[in-house]
Every structure is written in C-alpha cells, then in structure tokens.
PyMOL Python script that loads the backbone (N, CA, C, O; Angstrom):
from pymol import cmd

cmd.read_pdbstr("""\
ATOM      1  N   UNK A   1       8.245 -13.415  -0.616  1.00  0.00           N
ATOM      2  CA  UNK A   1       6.934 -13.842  -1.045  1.00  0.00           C
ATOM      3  C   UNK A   1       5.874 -12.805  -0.660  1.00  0.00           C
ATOM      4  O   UNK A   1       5.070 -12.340  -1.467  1.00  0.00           O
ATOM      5  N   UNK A   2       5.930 -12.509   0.519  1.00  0.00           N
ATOM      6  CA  UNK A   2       4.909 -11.466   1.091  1.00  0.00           C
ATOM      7  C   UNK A   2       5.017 -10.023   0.273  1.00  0.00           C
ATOM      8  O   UNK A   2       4.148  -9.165   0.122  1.00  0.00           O
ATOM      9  N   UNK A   3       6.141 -10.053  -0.116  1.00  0.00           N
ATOM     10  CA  UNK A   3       6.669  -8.507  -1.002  1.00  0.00           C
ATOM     11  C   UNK A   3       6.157  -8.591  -1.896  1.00  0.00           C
ATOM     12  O   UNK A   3       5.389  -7.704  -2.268  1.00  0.00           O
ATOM     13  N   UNK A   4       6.436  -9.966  -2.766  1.00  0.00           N
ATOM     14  CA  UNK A   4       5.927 -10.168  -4.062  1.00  0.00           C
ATOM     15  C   UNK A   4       4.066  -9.759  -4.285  1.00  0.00           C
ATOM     16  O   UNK A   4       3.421  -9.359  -5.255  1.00  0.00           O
ATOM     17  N   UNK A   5       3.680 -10.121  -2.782  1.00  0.00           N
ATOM     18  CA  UNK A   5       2.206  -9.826  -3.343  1.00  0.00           C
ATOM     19  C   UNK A   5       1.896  -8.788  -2.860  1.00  0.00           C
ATOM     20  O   UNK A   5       0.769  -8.390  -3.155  1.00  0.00           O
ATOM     21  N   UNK A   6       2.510  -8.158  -2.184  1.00  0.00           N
ATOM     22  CA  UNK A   6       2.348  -6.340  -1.965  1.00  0.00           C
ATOM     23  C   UNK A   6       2.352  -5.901  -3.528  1.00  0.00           C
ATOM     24  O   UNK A   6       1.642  -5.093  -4.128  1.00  0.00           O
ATOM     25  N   UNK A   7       3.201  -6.565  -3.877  1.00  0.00           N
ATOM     26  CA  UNK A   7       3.583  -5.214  -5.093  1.00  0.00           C
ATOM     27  C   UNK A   7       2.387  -5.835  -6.425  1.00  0.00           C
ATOM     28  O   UNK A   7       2.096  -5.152  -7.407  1.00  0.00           O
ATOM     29  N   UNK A   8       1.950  -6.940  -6.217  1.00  0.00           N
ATOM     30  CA  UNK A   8       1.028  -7.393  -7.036  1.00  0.00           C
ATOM     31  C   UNK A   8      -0.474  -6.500  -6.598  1.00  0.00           C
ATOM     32  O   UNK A   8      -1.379  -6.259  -7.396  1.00  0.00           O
ATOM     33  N   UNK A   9      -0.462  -6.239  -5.642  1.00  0.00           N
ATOM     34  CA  UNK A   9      -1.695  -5.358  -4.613  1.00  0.00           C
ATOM     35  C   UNK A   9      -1.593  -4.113  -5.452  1.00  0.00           C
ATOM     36  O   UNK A   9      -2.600  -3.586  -5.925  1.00  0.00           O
ATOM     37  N   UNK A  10      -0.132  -3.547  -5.674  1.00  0.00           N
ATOM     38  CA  UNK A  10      -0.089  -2.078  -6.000  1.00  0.00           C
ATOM     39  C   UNK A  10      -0.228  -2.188  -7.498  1.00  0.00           C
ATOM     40  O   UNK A  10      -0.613  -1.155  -8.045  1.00  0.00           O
ATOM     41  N   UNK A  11       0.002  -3.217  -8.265  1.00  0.00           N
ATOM     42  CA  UNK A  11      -0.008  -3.382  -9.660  1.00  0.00           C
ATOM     43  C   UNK A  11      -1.474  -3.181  -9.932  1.00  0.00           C
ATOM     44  O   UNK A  11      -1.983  -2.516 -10.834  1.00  0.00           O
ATOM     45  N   UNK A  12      -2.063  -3.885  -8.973  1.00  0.00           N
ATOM     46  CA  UNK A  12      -3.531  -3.923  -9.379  1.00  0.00           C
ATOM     47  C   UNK A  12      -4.385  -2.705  -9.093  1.00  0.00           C
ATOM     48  O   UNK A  12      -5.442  -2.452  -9.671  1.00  0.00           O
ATOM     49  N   UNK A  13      -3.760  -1.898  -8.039  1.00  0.00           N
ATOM     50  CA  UNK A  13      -4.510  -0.521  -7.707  1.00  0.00           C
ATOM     51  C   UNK A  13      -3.951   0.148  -9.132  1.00  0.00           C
ATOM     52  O   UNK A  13      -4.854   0.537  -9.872  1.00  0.00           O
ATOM     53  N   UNK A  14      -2.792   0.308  -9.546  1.00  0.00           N
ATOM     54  CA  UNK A  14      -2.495   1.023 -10.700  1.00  0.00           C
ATOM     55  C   UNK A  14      -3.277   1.104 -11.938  1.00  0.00           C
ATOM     56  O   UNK A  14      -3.494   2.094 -12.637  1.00  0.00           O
ATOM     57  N   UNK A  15      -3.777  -0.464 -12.132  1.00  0.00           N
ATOM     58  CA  UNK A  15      -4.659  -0.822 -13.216  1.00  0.00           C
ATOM     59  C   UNK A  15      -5.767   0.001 -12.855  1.00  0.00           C
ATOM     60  O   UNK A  15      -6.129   1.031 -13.425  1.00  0.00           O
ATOM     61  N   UNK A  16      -6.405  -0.695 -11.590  1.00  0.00           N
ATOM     62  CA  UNK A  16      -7.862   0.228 -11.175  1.00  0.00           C
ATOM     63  C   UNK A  16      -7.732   1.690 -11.493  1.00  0.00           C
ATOM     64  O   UNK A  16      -8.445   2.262 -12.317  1.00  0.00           O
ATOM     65  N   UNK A  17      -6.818   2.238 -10.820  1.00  0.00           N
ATOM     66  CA  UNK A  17      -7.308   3.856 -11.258  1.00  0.00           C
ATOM     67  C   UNK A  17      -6.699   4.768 -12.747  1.00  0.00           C
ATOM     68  O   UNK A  17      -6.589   5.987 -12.878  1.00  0.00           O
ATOM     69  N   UNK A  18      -6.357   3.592 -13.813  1.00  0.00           N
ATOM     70  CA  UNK A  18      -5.925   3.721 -14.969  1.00  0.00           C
ATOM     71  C   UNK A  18      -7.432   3.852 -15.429  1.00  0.00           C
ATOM     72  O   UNK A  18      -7.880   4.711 -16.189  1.00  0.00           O
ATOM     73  N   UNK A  19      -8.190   2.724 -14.752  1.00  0.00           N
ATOM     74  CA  UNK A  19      -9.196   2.354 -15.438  1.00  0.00           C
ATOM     75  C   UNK A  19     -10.431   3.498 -14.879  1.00  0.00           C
ATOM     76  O   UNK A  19     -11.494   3.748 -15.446  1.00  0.00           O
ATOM     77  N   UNK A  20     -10.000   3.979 -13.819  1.00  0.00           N
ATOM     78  CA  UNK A  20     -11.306   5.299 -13.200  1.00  0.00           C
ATOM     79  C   UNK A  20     -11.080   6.224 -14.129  1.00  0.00           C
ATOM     80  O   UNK A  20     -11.978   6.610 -14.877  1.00  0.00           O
ATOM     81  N   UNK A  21      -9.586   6.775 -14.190  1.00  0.00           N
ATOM     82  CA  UNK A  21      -9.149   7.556 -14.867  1.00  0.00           C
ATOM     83  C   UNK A  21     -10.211   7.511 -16.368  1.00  0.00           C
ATOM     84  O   UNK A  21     -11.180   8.224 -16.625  1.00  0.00           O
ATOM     85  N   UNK A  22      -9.722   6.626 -17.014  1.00  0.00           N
ATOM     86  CA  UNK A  22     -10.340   6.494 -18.122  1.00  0.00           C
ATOM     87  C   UNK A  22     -12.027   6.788 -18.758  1.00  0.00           C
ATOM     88  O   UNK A  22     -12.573   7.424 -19.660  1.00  0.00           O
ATOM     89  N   UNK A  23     -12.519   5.518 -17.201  1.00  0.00           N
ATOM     90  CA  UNK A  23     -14.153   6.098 -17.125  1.00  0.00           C
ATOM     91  C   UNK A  23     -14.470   7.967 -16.980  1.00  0.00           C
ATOM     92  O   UNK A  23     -15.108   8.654 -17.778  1.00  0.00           O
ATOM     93  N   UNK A  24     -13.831   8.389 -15.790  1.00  0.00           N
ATOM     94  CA  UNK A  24     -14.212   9.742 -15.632  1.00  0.00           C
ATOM     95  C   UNK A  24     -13.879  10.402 -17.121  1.00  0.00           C
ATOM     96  O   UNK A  24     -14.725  11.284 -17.269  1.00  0.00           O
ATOM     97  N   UNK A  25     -13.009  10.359 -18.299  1.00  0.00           N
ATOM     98  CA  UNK A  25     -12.807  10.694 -19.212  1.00  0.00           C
ATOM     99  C   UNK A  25     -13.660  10.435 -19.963  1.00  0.00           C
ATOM    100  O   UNK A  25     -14.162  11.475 -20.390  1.00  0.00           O
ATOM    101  N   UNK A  26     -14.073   9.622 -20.336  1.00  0.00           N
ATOM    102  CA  UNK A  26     -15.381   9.301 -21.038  1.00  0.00           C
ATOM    103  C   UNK A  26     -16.694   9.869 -20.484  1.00  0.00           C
ATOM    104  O   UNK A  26     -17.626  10.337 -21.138  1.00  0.00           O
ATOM    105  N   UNK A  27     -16.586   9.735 -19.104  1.00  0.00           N
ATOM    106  CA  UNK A  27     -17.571  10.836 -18.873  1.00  0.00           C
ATOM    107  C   UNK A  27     -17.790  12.659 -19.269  1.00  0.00           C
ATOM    108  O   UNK A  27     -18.759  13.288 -19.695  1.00  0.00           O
ATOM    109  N   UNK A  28     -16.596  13.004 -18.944  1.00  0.00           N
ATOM    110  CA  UNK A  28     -16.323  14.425 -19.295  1.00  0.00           C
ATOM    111  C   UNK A  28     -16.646  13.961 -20.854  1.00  0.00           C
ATOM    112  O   UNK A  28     -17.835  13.647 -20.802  1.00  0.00           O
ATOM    113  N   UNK A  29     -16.350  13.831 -21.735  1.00  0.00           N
ATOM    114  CA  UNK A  29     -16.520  13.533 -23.228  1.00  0.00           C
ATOM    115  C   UNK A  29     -17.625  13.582 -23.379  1.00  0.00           C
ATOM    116  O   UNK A  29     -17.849  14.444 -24.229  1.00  0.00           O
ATOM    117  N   UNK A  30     -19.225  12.778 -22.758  1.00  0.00           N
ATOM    118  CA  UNK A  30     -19.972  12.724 -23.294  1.00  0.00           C
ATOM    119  C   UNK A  30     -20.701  13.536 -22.229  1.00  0.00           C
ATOM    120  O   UNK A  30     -21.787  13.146 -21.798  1.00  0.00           O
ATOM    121  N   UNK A  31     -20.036  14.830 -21.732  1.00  0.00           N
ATOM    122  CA  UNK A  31     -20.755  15.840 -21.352  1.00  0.00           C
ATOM    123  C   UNK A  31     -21.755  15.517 -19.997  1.00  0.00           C
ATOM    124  O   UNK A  31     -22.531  16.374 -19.574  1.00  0.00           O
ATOM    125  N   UNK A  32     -21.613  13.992 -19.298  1.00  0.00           N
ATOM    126  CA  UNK A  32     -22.153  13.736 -17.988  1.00  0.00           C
ATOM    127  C   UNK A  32     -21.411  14.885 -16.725  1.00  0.00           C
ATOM    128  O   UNK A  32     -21.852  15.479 -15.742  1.00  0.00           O
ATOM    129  N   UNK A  33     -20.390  14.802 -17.245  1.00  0.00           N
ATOM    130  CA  UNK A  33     -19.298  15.658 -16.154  1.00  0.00           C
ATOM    131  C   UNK A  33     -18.817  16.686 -16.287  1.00  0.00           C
ATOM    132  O   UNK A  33     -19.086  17.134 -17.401  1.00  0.00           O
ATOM    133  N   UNK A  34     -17.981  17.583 -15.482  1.00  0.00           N
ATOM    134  CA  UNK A  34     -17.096  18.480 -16.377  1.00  0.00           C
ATOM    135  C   UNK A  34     -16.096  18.131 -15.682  1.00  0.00           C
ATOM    136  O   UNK A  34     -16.105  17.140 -14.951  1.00  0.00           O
ATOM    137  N   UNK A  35     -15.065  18.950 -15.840  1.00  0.00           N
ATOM    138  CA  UNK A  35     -13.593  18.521 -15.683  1.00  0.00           C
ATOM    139  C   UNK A  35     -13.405  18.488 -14.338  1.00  0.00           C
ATOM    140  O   UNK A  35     -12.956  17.469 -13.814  1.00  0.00           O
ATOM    141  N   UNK A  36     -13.812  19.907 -13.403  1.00  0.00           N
ATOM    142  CA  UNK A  36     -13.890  19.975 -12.458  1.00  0.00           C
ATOM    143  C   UNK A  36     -14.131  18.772 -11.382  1.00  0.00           C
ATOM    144  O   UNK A  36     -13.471  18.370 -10.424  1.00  0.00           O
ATOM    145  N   UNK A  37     -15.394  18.372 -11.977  1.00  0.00           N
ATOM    146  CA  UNK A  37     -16.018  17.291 -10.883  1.00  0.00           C
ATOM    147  C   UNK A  37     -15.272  15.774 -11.227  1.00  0.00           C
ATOM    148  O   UNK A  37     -15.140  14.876 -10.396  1.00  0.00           O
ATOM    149  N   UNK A  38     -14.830  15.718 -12.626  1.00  0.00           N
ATOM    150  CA  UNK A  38     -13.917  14.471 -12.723  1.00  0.00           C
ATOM    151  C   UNK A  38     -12.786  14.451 -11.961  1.00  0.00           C
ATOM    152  O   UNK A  38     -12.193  13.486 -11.479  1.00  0.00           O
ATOM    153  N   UNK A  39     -12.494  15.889 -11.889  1.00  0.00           N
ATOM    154  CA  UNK A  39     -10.639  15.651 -11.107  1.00  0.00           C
ATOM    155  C   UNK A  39     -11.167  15.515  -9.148  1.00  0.00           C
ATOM    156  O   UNK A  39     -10.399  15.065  -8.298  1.00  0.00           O
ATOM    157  N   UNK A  40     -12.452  15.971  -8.874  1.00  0.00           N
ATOM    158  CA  UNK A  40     -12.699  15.863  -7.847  1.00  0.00           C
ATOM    159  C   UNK A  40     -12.782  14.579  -7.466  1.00  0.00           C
ATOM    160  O   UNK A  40     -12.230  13.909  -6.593  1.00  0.00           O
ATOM    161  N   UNK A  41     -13.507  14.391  -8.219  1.00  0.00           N
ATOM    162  CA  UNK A  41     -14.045  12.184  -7.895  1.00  0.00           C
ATOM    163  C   UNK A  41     -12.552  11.312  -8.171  1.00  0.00           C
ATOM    164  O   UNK A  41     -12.449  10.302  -7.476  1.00  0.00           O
ATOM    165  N   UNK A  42     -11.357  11.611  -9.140  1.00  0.00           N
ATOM    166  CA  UNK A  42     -10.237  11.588  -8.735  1.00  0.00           C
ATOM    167  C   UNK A  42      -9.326  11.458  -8.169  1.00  0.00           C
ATOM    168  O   UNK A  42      -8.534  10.519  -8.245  1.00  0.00           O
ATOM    169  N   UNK A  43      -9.264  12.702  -7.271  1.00  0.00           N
ATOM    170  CA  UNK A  43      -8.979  12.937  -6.315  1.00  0.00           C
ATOM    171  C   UNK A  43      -9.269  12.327  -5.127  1.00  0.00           C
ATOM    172  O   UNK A  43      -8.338  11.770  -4.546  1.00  0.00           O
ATOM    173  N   UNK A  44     -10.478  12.311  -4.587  1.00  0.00           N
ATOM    174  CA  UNK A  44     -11.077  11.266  -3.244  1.00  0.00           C
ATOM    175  C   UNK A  44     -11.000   9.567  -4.111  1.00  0.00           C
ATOM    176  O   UNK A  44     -11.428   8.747  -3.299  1.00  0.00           O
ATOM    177  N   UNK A  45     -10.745   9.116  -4.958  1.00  0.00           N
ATOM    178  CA  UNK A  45     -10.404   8.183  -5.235  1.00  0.00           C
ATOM    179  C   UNK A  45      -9.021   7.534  -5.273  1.00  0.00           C
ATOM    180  O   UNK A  45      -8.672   6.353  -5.280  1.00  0.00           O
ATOM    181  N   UNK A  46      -8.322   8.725  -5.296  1.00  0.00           N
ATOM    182  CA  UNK A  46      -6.574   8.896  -4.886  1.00  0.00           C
ATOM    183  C   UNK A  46      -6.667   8.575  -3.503  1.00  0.00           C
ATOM    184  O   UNK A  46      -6.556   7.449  -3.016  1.00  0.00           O
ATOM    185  N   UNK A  47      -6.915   9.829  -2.803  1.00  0.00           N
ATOM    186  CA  UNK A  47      -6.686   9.386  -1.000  1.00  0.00           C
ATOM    187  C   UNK A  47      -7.329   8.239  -0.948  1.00  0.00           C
ATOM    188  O   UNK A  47      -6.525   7.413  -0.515  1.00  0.00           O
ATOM    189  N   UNK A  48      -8.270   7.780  -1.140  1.00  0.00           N
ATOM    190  CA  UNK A  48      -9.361   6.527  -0.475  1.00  0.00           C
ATOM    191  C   UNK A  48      -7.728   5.583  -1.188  1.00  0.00           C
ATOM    192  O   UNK A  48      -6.747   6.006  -0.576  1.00  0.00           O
ATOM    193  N   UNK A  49      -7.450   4.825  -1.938  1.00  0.00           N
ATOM    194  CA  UNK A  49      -6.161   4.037  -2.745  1.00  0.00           C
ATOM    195  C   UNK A  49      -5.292   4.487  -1.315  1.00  0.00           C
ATOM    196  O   UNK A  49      -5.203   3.773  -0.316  1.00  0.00           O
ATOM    197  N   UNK A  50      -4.835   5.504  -1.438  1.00  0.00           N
ATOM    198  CA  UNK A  50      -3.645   5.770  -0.869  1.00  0.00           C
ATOM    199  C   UNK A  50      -3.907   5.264   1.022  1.00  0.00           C
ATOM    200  O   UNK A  50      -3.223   4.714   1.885  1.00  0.00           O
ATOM    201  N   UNK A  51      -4.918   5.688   0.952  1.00  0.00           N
ATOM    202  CA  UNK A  51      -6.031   5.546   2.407  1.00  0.00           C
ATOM    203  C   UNK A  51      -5.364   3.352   2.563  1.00  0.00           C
ATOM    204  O   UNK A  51      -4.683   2.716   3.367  1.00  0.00           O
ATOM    205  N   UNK A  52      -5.940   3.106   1.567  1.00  0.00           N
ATOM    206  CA  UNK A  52      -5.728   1.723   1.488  1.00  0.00           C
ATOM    207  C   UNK A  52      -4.745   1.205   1.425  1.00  0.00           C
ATOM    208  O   UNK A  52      -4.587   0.039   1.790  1.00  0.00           O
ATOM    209  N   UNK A  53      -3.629   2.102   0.841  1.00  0.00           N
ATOM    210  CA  UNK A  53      -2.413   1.210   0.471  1.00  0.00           C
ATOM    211  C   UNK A  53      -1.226   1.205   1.959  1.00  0.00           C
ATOM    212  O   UNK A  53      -0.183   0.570   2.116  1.00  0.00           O
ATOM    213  N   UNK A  54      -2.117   2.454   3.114  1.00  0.00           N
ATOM    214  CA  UNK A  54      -1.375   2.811   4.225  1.00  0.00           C
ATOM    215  C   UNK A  54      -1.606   1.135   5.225  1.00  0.00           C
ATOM    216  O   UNK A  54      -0.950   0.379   5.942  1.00  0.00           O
ATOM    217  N   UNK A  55      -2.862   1.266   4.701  1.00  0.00           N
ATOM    218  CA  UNK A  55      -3.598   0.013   5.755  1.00  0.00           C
ATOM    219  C   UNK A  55      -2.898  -0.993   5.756  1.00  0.00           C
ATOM    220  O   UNK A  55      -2.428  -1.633   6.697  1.00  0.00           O
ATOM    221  N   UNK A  56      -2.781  -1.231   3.903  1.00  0.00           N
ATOM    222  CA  UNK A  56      -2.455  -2.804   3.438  1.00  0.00           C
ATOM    223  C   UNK A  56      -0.642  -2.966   4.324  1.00  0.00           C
ATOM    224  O   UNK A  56      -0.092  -3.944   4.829  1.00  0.00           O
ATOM    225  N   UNK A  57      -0.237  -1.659   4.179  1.00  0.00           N
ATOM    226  CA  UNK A  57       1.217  -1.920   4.480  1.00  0.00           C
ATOM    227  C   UNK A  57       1.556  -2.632   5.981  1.00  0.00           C
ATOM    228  O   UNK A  57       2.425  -3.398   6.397  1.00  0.00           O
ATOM    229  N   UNK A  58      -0.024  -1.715   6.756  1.00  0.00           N
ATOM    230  CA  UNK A  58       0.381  -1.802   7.868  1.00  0.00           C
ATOM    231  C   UNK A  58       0.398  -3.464   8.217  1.00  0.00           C
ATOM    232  O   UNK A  58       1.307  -4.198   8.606  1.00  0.00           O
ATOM    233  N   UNK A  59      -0.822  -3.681   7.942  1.00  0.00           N
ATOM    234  CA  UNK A  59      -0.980  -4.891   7.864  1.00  0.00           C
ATOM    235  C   UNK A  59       0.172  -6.197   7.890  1.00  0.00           C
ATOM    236  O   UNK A  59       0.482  -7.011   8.759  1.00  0.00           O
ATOM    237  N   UNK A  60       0.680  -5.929   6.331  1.00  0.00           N
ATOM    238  CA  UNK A  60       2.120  -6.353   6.106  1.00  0.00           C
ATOM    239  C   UNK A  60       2.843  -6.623   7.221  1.00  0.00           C
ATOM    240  O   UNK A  60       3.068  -7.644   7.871  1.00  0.00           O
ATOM    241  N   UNK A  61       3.238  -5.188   7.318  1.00  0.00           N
ATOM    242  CA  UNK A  61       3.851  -5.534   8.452  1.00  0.00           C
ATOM    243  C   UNK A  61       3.810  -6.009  10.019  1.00  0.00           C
ATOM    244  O   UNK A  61       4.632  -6.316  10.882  1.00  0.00           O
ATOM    245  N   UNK A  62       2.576  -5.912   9.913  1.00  0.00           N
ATOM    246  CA  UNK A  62       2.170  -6.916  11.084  1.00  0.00           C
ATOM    247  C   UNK A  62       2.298  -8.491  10.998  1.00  0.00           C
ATOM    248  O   UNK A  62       2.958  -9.198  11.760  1.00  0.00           O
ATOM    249  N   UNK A  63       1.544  -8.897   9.929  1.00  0.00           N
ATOM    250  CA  UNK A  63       1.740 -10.397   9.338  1.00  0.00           C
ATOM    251  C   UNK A  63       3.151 -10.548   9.214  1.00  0.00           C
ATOM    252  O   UNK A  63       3.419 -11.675   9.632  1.00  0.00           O
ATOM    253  N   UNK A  64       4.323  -9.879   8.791  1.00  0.00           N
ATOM    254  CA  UNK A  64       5.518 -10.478   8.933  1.00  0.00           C
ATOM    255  C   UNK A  64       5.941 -10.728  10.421  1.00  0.00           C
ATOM    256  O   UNK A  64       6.511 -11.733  10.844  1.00  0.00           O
ATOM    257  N   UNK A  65       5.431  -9.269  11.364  1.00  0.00           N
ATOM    258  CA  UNK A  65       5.930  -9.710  12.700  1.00  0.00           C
ATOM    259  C   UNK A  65       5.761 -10.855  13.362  1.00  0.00           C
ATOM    260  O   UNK A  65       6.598 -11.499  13.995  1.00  0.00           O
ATOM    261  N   UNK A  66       4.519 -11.092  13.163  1.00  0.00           N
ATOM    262  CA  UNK A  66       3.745 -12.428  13.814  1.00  0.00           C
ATOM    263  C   UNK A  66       4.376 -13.885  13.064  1.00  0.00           C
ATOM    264  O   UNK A  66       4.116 -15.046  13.380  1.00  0.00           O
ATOM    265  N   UNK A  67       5.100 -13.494  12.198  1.00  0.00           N
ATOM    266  CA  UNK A  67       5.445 -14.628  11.534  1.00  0.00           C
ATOM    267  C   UNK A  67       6.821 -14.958  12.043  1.00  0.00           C
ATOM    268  O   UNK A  67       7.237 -16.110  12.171  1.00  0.00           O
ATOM    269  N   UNK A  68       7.321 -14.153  12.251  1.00  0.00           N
ATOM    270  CA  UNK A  68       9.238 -13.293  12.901  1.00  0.00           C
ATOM    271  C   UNK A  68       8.468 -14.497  14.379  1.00  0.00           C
ATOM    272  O   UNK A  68       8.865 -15.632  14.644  1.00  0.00           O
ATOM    273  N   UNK A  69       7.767 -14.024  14.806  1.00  0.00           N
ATOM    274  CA  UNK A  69       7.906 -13.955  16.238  1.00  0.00           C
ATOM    275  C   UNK A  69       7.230 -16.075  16.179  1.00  0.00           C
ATOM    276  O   UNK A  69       7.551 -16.699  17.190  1.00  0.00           O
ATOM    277  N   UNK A  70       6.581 -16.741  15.298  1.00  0.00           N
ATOM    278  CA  UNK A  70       6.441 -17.593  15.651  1.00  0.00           C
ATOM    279  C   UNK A  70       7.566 -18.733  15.404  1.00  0.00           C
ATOM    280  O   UNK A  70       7.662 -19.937  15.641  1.00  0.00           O
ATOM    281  N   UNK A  71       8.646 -17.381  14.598  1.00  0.00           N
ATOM    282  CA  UNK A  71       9.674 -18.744  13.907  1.00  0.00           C
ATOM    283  C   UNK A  71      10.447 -18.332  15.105  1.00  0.00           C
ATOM    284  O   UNK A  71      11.299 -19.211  15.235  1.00  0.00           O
ATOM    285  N   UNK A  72      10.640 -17.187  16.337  1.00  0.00           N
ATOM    286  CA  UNK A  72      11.664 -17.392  17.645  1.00  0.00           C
ATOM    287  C   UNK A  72      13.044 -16.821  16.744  1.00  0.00           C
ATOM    288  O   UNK A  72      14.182 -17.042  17.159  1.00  0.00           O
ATOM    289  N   UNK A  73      12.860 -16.281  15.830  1.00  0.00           N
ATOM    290  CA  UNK A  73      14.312 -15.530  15.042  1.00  0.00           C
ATOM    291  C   UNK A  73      14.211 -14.515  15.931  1.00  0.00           C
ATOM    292  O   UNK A  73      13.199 -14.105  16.499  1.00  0.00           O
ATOM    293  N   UNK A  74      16.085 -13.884  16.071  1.00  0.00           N
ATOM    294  CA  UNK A  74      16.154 -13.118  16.881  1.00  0.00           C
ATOM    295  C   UNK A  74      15.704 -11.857  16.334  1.00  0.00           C
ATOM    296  O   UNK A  74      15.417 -11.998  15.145  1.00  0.00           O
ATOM    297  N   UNK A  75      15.541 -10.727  16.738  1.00  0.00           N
ATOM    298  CA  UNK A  75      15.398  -9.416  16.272  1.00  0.00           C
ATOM    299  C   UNK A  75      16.340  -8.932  16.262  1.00  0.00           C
ATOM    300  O   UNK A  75      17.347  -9.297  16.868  1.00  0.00           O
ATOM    301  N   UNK A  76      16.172  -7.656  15.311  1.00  0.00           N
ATOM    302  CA  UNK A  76      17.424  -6.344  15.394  1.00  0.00           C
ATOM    303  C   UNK A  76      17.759  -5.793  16.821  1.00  0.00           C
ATOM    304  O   UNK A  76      18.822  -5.218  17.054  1.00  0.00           O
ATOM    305  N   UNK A  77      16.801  -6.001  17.748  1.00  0.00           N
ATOM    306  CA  UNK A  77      16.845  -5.588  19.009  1.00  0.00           C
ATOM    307  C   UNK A  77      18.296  -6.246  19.912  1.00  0.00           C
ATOM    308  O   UNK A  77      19.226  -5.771  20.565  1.00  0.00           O
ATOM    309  N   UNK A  78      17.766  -7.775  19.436  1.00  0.00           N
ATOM    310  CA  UNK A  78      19.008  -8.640  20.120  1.00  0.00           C
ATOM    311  C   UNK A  78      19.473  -8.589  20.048  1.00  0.00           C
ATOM    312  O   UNK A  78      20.377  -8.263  20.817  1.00  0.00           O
ATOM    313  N   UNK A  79      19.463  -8.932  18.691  1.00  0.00           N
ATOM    314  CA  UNK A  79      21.363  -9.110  18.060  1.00  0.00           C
ATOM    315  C   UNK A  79      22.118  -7.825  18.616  1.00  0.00           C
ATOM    316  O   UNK A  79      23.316  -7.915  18.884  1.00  0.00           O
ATOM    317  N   UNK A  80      21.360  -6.509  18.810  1.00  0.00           N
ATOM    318  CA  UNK A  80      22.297  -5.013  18.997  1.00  0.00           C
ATOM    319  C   UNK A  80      22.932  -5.456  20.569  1.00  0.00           C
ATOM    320  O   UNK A  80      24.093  -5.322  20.955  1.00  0.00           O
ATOM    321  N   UNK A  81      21.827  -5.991  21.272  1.00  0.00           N
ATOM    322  CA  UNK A  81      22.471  -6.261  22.712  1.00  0.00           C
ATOM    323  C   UNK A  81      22.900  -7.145  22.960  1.00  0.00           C
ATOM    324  O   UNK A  81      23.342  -7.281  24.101  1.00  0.00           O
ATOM    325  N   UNK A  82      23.014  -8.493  21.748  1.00  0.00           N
ATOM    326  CA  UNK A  82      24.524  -9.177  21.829  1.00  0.00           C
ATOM    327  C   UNK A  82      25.420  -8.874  21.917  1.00  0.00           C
ATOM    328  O   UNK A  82      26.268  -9.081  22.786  1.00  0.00           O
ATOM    329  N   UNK A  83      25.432  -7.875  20.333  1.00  0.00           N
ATOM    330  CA  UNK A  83      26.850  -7.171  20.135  1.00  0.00           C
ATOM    331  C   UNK A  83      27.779  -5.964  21.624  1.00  0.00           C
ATOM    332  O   UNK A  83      28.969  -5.733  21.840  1.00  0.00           O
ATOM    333  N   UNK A  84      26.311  -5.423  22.419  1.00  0.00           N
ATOM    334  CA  UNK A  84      26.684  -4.865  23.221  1.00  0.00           C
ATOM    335  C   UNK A  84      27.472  -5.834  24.539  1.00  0.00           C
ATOM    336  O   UNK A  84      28.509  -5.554  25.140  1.00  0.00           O
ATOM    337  N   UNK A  85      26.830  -6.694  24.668  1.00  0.00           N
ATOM    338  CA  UNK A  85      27.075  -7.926  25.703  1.00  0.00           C
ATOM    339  C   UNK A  85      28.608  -8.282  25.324  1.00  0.00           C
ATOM    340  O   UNK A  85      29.317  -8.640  26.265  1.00  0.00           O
ATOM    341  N   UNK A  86      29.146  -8.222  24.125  1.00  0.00           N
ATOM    342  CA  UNK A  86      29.978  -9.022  23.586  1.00  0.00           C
ATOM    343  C   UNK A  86      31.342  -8.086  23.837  1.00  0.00           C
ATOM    344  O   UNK A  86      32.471  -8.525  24.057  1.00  0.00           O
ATOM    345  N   UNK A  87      31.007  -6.903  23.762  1.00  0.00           N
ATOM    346  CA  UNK A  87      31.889  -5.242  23.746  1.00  0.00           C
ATOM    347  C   UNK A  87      32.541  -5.000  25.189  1.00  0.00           C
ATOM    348  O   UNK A  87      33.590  -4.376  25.351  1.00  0.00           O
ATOM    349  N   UNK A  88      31.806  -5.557  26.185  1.00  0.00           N
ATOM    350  CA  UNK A  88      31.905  -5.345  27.423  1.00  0.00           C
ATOM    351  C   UNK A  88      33.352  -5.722  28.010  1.00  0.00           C
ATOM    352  O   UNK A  88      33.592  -5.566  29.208  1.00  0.00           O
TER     353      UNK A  88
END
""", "prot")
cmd.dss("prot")
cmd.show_as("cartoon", "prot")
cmd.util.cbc("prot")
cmd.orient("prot")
C-alpha cells in the first residue's frame, strides 16, 4: 500500500514536469525565453523533483519503520541471530 502511493507520488511528479517541460516550450516559442535559460529553469527544476523525491523516500522509509516497530515483527537483524543462535 505504502509502495502503491510512492509510485502514485512519482506518477504525479512525471506529469508535473511533462507539464514545465511543455510551459518552458511555449515560452521559448513565443520568444519570452531562449533555449538556454529554458534548459536552465529545467534543470533546477530537475534537482529541486529529484531534491524531493530523496526526501519523500526517506520519509517512506521511516513511516514503514515506525510501523515494523509498532507491529513488534522481528527484523532482518533477528532473525540473522536466530539463525546464528540456532548454528551453535
């Protein structure tokens, strides 16, 4: 579920900068811009997305931990030092 709306997050950044994309094109067209400064504004509109999409993940994955940790499921941690406990 939580995946599902990550990737609905990234669907929607895709749209958004389909849609910058597009504006800055129309700008260059009607001669507000030139190419230069469109791929610039672009560009810092790329990192700033990408800037965001680092956050959103992190996030993620925090909200799953906290969720891990209120349901008391074991971790990958344990279970390894079961298996070690068990080897002995």
């Amino acid at each position: 579920m939580l995946k599902d709306l990550f990737y609905i997050g990234i669907g929607g950044a895709l749209l958004a900068k389909e849609k910058v994309e597009k504006e800055l094109n129309e700008l260059v067209e009607k001669g507000k811009l030139n190419k230069e400064e469109a791929q610039k504004l672009l560009d810092k509109a790329k990192a700033k997305g990408e800037e965001e999409e680092k956050e959103a993940k992190t996030k993620l994955k925090e909200a799953i931990r906290e969720v891990l940790e209120e349901m008391d499921l074991a971790t990958k941690s344990d279970i390894e030092a079961l298996h070690k406990e068990k080897k002995k």
